[in-house]
N, C-alpha and C positions, 0 to 999 in steps of 0.2 A: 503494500500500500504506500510505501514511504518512497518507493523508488518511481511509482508515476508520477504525472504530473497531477499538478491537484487536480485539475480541472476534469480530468477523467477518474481520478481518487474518486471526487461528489459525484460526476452523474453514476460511477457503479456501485454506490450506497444509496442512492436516491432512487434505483430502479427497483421497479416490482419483479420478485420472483414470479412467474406463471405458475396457474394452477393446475396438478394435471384434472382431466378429465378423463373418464372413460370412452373407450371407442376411437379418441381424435390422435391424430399425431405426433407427435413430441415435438413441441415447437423450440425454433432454434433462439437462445436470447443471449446477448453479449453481457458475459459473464467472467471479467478477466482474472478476478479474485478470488472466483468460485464459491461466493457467498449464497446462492441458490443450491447449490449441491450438497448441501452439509445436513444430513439424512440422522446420522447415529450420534449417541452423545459424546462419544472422542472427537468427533470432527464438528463438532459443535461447539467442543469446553476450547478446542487449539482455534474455532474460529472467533472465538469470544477473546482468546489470550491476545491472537494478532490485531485486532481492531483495538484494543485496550492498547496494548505497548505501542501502536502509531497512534493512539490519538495523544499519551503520553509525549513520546517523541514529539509530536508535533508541536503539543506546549511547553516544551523548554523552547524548542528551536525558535517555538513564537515569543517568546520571555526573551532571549537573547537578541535577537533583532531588533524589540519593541524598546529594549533598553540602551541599544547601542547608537540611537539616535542615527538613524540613518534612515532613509526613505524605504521601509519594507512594508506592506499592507499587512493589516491586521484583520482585515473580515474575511479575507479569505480563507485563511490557516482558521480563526475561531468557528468558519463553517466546516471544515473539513473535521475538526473537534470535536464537534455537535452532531455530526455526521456519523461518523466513528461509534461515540458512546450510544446515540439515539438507534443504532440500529441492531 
């Protein structure tokens, strides 16, 4: 999560997983962090750790730039935060 850009970080925490359906196709959905696939509760607890330790990450890294007075945006990185923990 830490290693894309934010910009794709939020829309792949902000998309809907599909639901399945009986009968219909397996639709295909861009899914690059595999947050839809996470079925049993091991790949649940490591997908709960990953989003926790990058939204962490993210607020030091946004604590050090906010502090070091320099022109870095702060609502970006506090949505990808809220993004992270909200999901």
């Amino acid at each position: 999560l830490t290693r894309m850009l934010q910009n794709d970080g939020i829309q792949s925490l902000f998309v809907q997983c599909p639901t399945p359906t009986k009968g219909a196709a397996k639709q295909i959905v861009h899914d690059p962090v595999g947050l839809c696939g996470a079925d049993d509760g091991l790949a649940l607890w490591a997908l709960m750790k990953l989003l926790l330790g990058a939204a962490a990450l993210r607020f030091l890294q946004a604590t050090v730039t906010f502090g070091a007075l320099v022109p870095a945006g702060i609502f970006v990185p506090s949505l990808y935060m809220g993004a992270c923990v909200g999901r």
